[in-house]
N, C-alpha and C positions, 0 to 999 in steps of 0.2 A: 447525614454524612458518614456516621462508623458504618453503618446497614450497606452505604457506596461503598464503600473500603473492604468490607468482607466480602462483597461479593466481587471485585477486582479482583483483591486476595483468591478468590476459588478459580476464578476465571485464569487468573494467571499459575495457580497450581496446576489446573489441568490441561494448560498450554505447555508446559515444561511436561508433565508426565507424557503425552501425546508425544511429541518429540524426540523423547528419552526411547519411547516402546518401538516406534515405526523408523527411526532415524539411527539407533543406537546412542545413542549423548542426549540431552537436554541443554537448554541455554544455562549461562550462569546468571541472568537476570530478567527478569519478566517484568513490561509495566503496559499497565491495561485502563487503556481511556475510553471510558461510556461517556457521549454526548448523542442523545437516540436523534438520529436514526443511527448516528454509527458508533464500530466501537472497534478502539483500534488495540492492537496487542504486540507491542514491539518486543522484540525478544534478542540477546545478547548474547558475543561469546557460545556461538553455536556452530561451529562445522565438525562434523566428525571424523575421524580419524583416518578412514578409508577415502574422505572427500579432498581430506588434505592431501594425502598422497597423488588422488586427479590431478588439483591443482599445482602440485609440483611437474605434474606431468603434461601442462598445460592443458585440463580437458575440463576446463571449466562450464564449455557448453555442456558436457555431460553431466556436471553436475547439478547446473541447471533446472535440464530435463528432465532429472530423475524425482528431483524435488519437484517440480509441476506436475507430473505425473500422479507422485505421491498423494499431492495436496488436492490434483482432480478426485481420485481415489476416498478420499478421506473427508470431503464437504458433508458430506450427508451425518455422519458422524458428529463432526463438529459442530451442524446445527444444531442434532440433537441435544448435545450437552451444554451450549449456550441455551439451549430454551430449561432444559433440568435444573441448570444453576442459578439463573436468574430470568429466567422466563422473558428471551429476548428473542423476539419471533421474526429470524434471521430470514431474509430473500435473496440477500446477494452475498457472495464469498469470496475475498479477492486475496491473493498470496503477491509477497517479491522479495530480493534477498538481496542483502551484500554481502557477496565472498569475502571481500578484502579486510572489511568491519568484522567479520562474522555475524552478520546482524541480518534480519529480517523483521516484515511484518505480517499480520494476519488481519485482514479490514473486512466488517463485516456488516451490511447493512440491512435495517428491520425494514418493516412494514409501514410503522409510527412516520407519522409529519413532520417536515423540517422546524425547527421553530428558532426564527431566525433570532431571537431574543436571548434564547440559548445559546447561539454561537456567534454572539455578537462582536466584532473588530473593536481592540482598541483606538480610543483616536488619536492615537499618534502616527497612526499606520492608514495608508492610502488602499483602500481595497480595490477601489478603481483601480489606480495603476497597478496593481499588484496582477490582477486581472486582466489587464492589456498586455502586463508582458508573457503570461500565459498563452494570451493568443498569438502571442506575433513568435512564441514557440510554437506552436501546435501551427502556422502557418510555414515554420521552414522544417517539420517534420511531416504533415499530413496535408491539413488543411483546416480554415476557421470552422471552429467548434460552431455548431448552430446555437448551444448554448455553453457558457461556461461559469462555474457555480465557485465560491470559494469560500470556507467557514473556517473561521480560528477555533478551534477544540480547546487551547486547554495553551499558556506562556511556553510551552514547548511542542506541537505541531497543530499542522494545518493540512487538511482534508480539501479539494479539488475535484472534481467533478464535471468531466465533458462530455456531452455527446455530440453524433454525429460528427466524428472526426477520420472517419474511414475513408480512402482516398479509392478508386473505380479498381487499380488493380491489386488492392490488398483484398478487396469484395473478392477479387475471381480465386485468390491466393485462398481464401478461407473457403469459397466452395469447392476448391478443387480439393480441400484438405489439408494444406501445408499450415495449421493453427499453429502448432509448435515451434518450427520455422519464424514464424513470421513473428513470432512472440520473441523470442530469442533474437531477431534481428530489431524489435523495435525496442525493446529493453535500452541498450548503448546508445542508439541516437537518440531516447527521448532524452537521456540523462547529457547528453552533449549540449541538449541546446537548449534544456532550462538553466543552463548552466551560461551558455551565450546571455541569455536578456539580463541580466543582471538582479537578479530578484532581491540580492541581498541589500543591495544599494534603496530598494524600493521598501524594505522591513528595516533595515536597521538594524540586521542580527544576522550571525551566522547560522547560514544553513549546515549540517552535521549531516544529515542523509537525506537522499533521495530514494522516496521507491512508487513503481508503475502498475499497473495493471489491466488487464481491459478485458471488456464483457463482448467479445463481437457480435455473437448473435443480434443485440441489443444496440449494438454501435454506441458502448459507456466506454470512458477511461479513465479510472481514479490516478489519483498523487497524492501520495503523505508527504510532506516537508517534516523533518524532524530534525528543532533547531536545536542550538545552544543556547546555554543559560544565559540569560539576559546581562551583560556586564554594570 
């Protein structure tokens, strides 16, 4: 456990230095969950100064884009220094942000096997339904996931996993090019209608943030739920 903790600890110094260098500001808090294959890195208290002024100025899709941009830019990077720090042999890299929170995450997934034992549900909590209501969102956003995956990390979030959820003309939308677009337009409706199934009612806890991602190439779509403290 300290040996986990230190390397959190570095992992989350070098998500705040990252930040600080390419963004100008760093978060005012970093917390970094390893359950391999994934590893999640929530980070606080982060917009910088000049973003703020966008979002006064209502240009928050700008600000958006410039962060994904950024964060396209900067995967290879980041792998590197996840594999230097803690020799975490990263394949998938997925970014998403809240303005409003000033909050984001960084989710990043290895090579390593799921191991369902590791990310075993409480039983107090229905996974089953928890997982239907995922679908019956991804059916009034896209379409039923061919599969959909869901693992409790850690008393405060949970990791989601769908493929095949790309609908015929979001396919034509990303060979024509318009990725960023459509990325930017599926961000607010996915957050609309997990928000419709009532998930909360189905954990028994407050959901605190939502954040989205998606690999298209690959036709993935992660979710981090990141709750509140248990009362």
């Amino acid at each position: 456990m300290p040996k986990e903790r230190t390397t959190q600890t570095e992992i989350g110094a070098y998500a705040s230095t990252l930040l600080r260098k390419h963004f100008g500001k760093g978060p005012t808090s970093v917390f970094v969950t390893i359950k391999k294959p994934f590893v999640i890195i929530h980070f606080r208290g982060f917009l910088a100064p000049m973003e703020k002024i966008l979002l006064r100025q209502n240009e928050s899709k700008r600000v958006l884009e410039t962060r994904d941009l950024l964060m396209n830019d900067l995967k290879a990077e980041i792998i590197l220094e996840l594999w230097k720090i803690a020799e975490l042999d990263i394949k998938e890299l997925y970014a998403d942000w809240n303005l409003e929170k000033e909050s984001g995450v960084i989710i990043g997934v290895t090579s390593e096997k799921i191991s369902e034992e590791a990310l075993k549900w409480p039983e107090e909590v229905d996974r089953e339904a928890f997982t239907e209501a995922i679908n019956e969102a991804s059916i009034k956003a896209e379409k039923m996931p061919e599969e959909t995956a869901a693992y409790w990390l850690n008393d405060r979030s949970i990791l989601v996993r769908r493929s095949q959820i790309l609908v015929e003309i979001e396919k034509e939308l990303i060979k024509s090019g318009f990725i960023e677009p459509l990325k930017l337009a599926k961000r607010p409706l996915e957050q609309k209608v997990l928000k419709e199934v009532q998930l909360e009612a189905v954990l028994k806890r407050t959901i605190s943030e939502t954040f989205v991602d998606w690999n298209f190439d690959s036709d993935l779509g992660y979710i981090v739920f990141i709750l509140d403290s248990p009362k």
